[in-house]
C-alpha positions, 0 to 999 in steps of 0.5 A: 778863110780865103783858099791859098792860091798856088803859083805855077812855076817852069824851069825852061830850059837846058838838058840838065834840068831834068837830072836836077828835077830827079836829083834834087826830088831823091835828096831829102836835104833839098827842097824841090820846091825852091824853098818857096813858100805856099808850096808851089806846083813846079815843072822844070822841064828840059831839053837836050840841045837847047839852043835858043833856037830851039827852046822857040820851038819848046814854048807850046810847053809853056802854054801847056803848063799855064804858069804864073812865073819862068825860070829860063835857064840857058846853058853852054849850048844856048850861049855859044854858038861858034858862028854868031857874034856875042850881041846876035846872041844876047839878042835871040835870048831877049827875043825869046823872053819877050816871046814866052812874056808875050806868049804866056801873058807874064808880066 
């Protein structure tokens, strides 16, 4: 029998990642592991502020942890930015995921 290859999936993203991780780790009724089958290695990794500026400054945590997919989660913080137009921002968060795609190797 062929040995089950575990995916490695990263939830990248805003602060309350973090809060999700430890609430959804101590209520026996959600599933930590996203309700995925072969019961996937997941990391959610948040950061406060997370700017897309910022979450650029974040992405050795995706080399680190070497997964096979990235849930990136930008919040209020990342989508408002009082001083840009609404396309400067769509464009900094598709650079940013070209980035952790060409970064990461994900395809």
């Amino acid at each position: 029998m062929a040995a089950t290859i575990q995916k490695r999936i990263l939830v990248f993203g805003q602060s309350f990642l973090s809060s999700l991780k430890d609430f959804i780790r101590y209520d026996s009724s959600l599933r930590y592991n996203l309700g995925l089958a072969g019961c996937p290695v997941i990391q959610y990794s948040g950061f406060p502020g997370a700017t897309v500026d910022r979450l650029h400054n974040k992405l050795q945590e995706i080399l680190d942890f070497n997964p096979d997919i990235v849930i990136l989660v930008i919040g209020t913080n990342g989508l408002y930015q009082p001083h840009q137009l609404p396309l400067s921002v769509a464009s900094a968060i598709r650079n940013l995921v070209d980035t952790i795609l060409y970064v990461d190797g994900i395809s």
